[in-house]
C-alpha positions as a printed NumPy array, in Angstrom:
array([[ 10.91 , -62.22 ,  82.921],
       [ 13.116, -63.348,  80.441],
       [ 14.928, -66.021,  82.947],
       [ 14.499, -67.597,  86.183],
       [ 17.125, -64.576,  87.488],
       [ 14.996, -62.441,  89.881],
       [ 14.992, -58.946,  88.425],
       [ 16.148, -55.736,  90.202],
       [ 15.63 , -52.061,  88.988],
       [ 18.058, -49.624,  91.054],
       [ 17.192, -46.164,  91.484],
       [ 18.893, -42.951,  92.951],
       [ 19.286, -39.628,  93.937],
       [ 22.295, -38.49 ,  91.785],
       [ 23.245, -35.244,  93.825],
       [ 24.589, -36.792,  96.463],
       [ 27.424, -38.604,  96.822],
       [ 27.122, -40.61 , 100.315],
       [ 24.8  , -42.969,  98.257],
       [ 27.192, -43.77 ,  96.281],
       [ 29.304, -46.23 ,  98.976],
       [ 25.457, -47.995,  99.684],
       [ 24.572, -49.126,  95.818],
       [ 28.006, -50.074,  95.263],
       [ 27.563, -52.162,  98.306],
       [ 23.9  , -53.684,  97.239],
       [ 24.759, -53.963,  93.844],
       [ 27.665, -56.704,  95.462],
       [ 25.057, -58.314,  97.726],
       [ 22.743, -58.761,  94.877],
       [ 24.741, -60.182,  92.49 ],
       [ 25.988, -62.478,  94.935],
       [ 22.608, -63.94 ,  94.75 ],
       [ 22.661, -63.96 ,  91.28 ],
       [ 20.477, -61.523,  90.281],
       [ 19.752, -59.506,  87.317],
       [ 20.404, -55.787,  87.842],
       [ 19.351, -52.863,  86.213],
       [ 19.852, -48.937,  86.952],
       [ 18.018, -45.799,  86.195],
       [ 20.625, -44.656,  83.674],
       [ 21.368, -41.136,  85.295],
       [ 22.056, -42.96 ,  88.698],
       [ 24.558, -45.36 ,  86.979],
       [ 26.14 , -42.391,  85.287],
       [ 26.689, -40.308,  88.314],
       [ 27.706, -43.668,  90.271],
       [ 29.862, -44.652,  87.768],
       [ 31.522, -41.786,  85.851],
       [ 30.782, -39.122,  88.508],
       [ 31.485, -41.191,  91.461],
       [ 34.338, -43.498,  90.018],
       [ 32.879, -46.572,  91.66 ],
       [ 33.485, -49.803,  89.392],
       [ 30.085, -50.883,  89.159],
       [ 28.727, -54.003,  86.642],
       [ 24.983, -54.467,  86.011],
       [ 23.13 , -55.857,  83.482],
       [ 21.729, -53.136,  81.76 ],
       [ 20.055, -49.274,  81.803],
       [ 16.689, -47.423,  81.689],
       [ 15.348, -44.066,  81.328],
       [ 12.199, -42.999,  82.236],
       [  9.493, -45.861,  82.456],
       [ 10.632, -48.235,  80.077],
       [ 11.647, -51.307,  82.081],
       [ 10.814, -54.321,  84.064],
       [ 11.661, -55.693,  86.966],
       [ 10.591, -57.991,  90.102],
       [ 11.387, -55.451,  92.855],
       [ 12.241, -51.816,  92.602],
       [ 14.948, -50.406,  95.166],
       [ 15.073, -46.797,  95.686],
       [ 18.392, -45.289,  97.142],
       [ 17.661, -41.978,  98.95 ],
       [ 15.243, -40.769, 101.32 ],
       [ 11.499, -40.309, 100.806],
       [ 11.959, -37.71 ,  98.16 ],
       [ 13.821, -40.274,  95.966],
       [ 11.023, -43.083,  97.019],
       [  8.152, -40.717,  95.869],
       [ 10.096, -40.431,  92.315],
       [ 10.839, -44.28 ,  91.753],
       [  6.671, -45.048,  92.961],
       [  5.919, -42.5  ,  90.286],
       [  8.345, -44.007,  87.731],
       [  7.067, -47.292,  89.05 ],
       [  3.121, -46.05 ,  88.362],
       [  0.958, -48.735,  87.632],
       [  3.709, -51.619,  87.087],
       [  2.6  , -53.44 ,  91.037],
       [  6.283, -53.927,  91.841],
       [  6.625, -53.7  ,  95.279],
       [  9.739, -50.953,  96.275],
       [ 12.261, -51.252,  98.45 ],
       [ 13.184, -47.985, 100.268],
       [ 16.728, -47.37 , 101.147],
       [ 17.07 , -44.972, 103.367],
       [ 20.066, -42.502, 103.056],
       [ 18.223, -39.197, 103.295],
       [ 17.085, -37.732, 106.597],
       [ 13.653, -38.786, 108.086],
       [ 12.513, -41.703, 106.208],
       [  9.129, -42.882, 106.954],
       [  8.765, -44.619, 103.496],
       [ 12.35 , -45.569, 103.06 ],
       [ 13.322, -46.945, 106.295],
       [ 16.137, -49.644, 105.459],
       [ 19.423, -48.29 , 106.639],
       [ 21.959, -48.931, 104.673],
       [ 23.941, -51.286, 107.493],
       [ 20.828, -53.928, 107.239],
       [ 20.977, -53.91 , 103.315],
       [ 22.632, -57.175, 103.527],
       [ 19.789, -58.581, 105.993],
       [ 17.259, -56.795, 103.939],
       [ 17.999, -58.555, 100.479],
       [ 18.357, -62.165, 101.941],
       [ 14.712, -61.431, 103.888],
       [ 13.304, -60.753, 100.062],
       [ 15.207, -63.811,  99.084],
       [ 13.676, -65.746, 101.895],
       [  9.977, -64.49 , 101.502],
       [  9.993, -62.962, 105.213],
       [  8.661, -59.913, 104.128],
       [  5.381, -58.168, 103.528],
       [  4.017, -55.606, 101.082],
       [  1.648, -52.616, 102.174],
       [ -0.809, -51.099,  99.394],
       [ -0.609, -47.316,  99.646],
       [ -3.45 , -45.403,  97.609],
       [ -1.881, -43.126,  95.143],
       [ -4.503, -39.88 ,  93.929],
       [ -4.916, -38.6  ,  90.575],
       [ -5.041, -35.41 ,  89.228],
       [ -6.929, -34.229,  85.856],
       [ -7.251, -30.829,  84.357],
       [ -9.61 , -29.227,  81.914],
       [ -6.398, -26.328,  81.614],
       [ -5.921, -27.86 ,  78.035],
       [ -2.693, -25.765,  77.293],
       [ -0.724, -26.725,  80.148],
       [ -0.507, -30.796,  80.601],
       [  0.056, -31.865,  84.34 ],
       [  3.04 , -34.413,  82.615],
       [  2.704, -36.596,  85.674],
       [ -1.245, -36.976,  87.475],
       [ -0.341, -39.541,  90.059],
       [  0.577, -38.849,  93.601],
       [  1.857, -41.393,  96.219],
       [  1.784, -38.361,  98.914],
       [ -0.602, -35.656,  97.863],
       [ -1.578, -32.973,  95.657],
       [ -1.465, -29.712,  96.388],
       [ -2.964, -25.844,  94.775],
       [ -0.851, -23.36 ,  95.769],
       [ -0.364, -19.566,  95.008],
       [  2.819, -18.393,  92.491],
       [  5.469, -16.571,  94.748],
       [  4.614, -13.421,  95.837],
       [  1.071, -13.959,  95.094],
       [ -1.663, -12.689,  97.022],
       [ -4.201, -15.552,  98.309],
       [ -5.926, -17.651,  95.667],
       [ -9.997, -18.587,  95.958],
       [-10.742, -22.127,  95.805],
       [-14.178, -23.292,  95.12 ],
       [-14.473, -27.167,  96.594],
       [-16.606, -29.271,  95.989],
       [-17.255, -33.296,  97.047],
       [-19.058, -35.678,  94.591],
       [-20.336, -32.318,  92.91 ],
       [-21.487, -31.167,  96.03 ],
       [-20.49 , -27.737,  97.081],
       [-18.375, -27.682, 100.438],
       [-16.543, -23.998, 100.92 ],
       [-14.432, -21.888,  99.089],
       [-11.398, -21.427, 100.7  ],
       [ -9.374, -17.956, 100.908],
       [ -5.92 , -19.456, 101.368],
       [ -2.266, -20.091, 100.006],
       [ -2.974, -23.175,  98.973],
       [ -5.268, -26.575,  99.946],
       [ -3.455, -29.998, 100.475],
       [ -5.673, -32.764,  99.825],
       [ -3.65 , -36.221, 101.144],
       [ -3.136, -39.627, 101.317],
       [ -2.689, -41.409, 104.928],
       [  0.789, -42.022, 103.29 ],
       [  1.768, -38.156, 102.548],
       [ -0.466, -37.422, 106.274],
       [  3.073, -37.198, 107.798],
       [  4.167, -35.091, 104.988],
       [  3.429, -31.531, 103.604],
       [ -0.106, -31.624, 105.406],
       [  1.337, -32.351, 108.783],
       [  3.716, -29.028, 108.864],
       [  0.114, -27.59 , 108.371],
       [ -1.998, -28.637, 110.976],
       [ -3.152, -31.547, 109.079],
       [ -3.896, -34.956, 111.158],
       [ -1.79 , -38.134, 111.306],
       [ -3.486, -41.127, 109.462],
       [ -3.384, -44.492, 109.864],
       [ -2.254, -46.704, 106.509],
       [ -5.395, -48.527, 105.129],
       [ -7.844, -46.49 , 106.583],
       [ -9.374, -45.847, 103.004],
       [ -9.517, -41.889, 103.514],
       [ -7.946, -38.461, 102.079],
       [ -7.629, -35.388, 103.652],
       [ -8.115, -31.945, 102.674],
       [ -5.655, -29.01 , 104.082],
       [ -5.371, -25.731, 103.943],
       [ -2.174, -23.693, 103.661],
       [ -2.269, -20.523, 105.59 ],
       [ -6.204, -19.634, 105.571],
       [ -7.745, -16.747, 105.584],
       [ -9.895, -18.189, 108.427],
       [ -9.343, -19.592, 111.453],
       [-12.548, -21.162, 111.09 ],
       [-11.337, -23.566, 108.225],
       [ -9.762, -26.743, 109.226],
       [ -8.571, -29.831, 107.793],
       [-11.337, -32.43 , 107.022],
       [-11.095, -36.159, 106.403],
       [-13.262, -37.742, 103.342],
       [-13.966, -41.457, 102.017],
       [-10.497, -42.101,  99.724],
       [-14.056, -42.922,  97.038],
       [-14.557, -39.221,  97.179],
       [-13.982, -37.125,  93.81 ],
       [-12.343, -33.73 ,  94.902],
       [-13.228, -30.401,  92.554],
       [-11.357, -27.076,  92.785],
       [-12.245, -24.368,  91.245],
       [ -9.218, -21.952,  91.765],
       [ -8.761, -18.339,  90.687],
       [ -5.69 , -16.013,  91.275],
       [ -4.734, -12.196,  90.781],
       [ -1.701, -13.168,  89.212],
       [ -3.485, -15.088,  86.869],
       [ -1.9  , -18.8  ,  87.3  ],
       [ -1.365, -21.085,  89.889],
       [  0.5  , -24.301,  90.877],
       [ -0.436, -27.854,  91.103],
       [  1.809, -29.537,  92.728],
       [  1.931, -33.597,  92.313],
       [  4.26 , -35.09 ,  94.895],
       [  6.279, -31.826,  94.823],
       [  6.443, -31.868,  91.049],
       [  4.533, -28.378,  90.275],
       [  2.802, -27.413,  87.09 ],
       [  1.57 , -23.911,  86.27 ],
       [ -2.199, -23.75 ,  85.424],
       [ -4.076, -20.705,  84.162],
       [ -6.341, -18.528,  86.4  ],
       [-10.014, -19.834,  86.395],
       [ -8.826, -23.631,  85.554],
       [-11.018, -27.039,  87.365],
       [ -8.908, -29.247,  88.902],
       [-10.513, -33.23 ,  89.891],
       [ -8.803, -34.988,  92.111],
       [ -9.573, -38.746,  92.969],
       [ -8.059, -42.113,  93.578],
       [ -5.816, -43.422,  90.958],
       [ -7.051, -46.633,  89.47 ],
       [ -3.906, -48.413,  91.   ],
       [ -2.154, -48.712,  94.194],
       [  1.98 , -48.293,  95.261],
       [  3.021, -51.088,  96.771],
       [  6.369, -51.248,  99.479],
       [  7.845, -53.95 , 101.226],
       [  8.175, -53.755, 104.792],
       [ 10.06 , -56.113, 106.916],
       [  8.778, -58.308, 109.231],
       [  9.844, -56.271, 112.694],
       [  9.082, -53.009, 110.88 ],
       [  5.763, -51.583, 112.73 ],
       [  3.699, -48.194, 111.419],
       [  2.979, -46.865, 114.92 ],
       [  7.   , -47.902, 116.441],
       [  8.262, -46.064, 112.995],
       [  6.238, -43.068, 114.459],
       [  7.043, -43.081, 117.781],
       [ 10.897, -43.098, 116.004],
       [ 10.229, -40.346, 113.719],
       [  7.947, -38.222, 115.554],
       [ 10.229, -38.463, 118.816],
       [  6.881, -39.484, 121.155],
       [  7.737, -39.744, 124.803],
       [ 11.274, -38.385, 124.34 ],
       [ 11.913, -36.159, 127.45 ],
       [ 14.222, -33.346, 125.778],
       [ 14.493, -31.758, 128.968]])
């Protein structure tokens, strides 16, 4: 950095306005420290001309091209999947706001932002490594714009497609060819995400593993199975309507019929800051509602 000033790079979901009232309120709380702030320029915009909230930072971005010391992502886990990605490589930690619904990765609510920024301030925080996967292509006409994944990857059929064939194999060894919608292959991270609503297993953070999941099989034989996160996934997929998607995070790409996809883990990890009474299996309990009695 360019000054002793610690650094903050605000971003946002800009369709929706209740998020509005929470960076108007940490942008307050952090300059009260004296911080430097910068915002994802379509965030400001819709904050500021959109919203009408008087709002002051230091400067804008688009796209990848800043710095910063921590990144803060207003939203819920959609929006904290699109900062990590805009993040990439750049090992700042995130802070996850959470004004969506769920929020497993963003789990500060917006009432303990003020507690929140003077724990990061203090040091009484910690910061979890979550693998990210990579995707690569030999579809050469159709670029997958952005190959890393903080949740998972997924092949899935075009709508109203019939089922699509894909050929897996592990470390170039063959392992089945799967007559499905689509295959899932996961991060413990994204293991409460898309794979979950398809019979794929909760996994622990930092147990070094991915998980492969189909979507609607053919079979009932074929079930989810859990690999070494060192594993090097290859699909082979093929389709009657002659494409597919690949979809990073939720952000698809059409491939041609026939394509190879490789998926492995990315040469870099995510990293998010969790407070000190924040715990992965209490968060779970939370989320998941375990041991509610609903009756």
């Amino acid at each position: 950095m360019s000054n002793d000033k610690i650094r903050f790079a605000i971003f946002g979901n800009e369709y929706q306005a209740k998020k509005s009232q929470a960076v108007y309120k940490i942008v307050a709380i952090l300059q009260h420290y004296d911080s430097e702030i910068i915002m994802d320029k379509p965030f400001y915009e819709f904050v500021t001309k959109g919203q009408h909230l008087d709002i002051t930072v230091d400067g804008v971005f688009t796209g990848d091209d800043f710095s910063a010391d921590y990144a803060i992502s207003m939203g819920g886990d959609g929006t904290l999947l699109e900062t990590a990605s805009r993040v990439g490589s750049k090992n700042i930690p995130i802070i996850g706001v959470n004004i969506g619904r769920l929020g497993f990765l963003a789990d500060v609510n917006p009432s303990e932002i003020e507690a929140a920024v003077a724990d990061v301030f203090a040091k009484k925080y910690r910061v979890d490594s979550h693998s990210v996967l990579q995707i690569e292509t030999d579809n050469a006409d159709r670029e997958v714009s952005s190959p890393y994944a903080l949740n998972d990857i997924a092949v899935l059929k075009r709508d109203h497609a019939s089922m699509i064939t894909i050929r897996a194999s592990v470390n170039d060894e063959y392992l089945v060819t799967y007559q499905a919608d689509g295959l899932i292959v996961t991060t413990p991270t994204g293991s409460t995400a898309y794979s979950l609503s398809n019979g794929g297993p909760i996994i622990a953070p930092a147990t070094g593993t991915i998980c492969l999941t189909p979507v609607a099989p053919h079979s009932l034989n074929v079930r989810p199975i859990v690999l070494p996160d060192t594993s090097v996934i290859t699909l082979k997929v093929e389709s009657r309507s002659h494409s597919f998607l690949a979809a990073v995070d939720g952000r698809s790409t059409s491939l041609n019929d026939g394509a190879v996809v490789k998926i492995s883990k990315a040469p870099y990890e995510t990293k998010i800051i969790r407070f000190c009474e924040r715990r992965y299996f209490a968060t779970l309990r939370e989320k998941m509602a375990w041991g509610i009695d609903q009756r």
